[in-house]
C-alpha positions in Angstrom: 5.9 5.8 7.7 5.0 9.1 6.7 5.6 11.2 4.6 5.2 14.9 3.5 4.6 15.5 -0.9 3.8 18.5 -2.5 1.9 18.4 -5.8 1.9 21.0 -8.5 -0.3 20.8 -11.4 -2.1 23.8 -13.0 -5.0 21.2 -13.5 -7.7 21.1 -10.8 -9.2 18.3 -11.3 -6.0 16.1 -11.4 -4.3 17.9 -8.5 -7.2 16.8 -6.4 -7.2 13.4 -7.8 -3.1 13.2 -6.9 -3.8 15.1 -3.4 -6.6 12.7 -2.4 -4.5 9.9 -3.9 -1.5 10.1 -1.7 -3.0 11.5 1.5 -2.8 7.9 2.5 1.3 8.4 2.4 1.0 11.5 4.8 1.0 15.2 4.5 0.7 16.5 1.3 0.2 20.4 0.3 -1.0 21.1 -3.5 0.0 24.2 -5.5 -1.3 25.5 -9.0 1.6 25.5 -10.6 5.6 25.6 -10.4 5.9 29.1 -8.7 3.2 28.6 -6.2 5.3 25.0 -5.9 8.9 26.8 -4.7 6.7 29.8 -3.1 5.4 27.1 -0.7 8.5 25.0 -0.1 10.7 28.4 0.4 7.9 29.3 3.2 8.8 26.4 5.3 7.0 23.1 3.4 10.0 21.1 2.8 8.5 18.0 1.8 10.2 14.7 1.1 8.6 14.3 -2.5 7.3 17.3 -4.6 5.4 15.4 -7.5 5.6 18.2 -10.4 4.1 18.8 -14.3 5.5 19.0 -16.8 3.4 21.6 -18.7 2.4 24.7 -16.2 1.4 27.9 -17.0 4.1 30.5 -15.2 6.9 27.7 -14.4 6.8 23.9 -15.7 7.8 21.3 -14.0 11.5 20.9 -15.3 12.3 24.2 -14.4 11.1 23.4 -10.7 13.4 20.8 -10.9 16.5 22.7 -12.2 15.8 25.3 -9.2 15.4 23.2 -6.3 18.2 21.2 -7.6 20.6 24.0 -7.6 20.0 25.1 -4.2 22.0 22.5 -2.1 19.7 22.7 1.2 17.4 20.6 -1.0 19.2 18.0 -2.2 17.1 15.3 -0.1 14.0 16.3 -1.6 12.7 13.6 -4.4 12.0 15.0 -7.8 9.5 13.4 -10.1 8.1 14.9 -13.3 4.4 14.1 -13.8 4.1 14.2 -17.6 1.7 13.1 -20.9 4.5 13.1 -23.0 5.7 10.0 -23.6 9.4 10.6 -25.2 12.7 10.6 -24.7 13.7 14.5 -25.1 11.4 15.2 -22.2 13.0 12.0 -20.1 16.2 13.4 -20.9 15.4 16.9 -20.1 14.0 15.9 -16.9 16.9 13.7 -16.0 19.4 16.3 -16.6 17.6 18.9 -14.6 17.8 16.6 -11.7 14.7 14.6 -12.0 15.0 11.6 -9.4 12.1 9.6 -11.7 9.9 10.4 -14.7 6.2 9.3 -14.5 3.5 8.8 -16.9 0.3 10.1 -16.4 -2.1 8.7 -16.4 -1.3 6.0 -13.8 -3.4 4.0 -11.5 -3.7 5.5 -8.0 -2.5 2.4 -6.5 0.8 2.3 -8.6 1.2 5.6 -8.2 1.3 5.3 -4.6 3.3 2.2 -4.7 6.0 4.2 -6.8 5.9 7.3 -4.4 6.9 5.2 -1.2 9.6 3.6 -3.7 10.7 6.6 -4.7 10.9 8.3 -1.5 12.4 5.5 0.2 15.3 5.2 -3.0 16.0 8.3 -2.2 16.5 8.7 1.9 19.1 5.3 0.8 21.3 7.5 -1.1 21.3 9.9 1.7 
């Protein structure tokens, strides 16, 4: 199966690591940080996972989540937040924005792609 992911992180580096990563899953669009993220799914990239970080210069990653969460026509989009922090105040704060998982970076690209298809899939279920 295929499937379409956007990836924000401010950090080049790593968002060509996660872009090159899970090009194997399908399409997947990159954007510098959480505005460019909602810019690029408001212009038509609906994706089925947008993989977001936490820490971003102009919008983080839990306040992508709150937004696109809040706007209904989005509600079978998959939510993860991509973060270093390794505590349960940002867990929470993810969860409660809408977060559909929480994932620690850094991961092994094979797990991470493992845990995309899971996620995705968990997600189309609840549908």
């Amino acid at each position: 199966m295929s499937y379409r992911i956007l990836v924000a992180d401010d950090e080049p580096a790593l968002r060509t690591v996660l872009t090159l990563t899970l090009k194997t899953e399908g399409t997947v669009e990159a954007a510098s940080d959480g505005q460019d993220a909602l810019e690029r799914i408001r212009d038509g990239f609906v994706p089925d996972l947008v993989l977001v970080d936490n820490n971003m210069p102009r919008m983080g990653g839990i306040e992508v989540i709150r937004e696109l969460r809040a706007d209904p026509q989005y509600n079978g989009v998959a939510l993860v937040l991509l973060t270093a922090e390794d505590d349960d105040k940002t867990r929470s704060r993810a969860f409660d924005a809408g977060a559909d998982a929480v994932l620690q970076k850094p991961m092994r690209n094979a797990d991470l792609r493992v845990r995309v298809r899971e996620i995705i899939e968990a997600k189309k279920a609840q549908l």
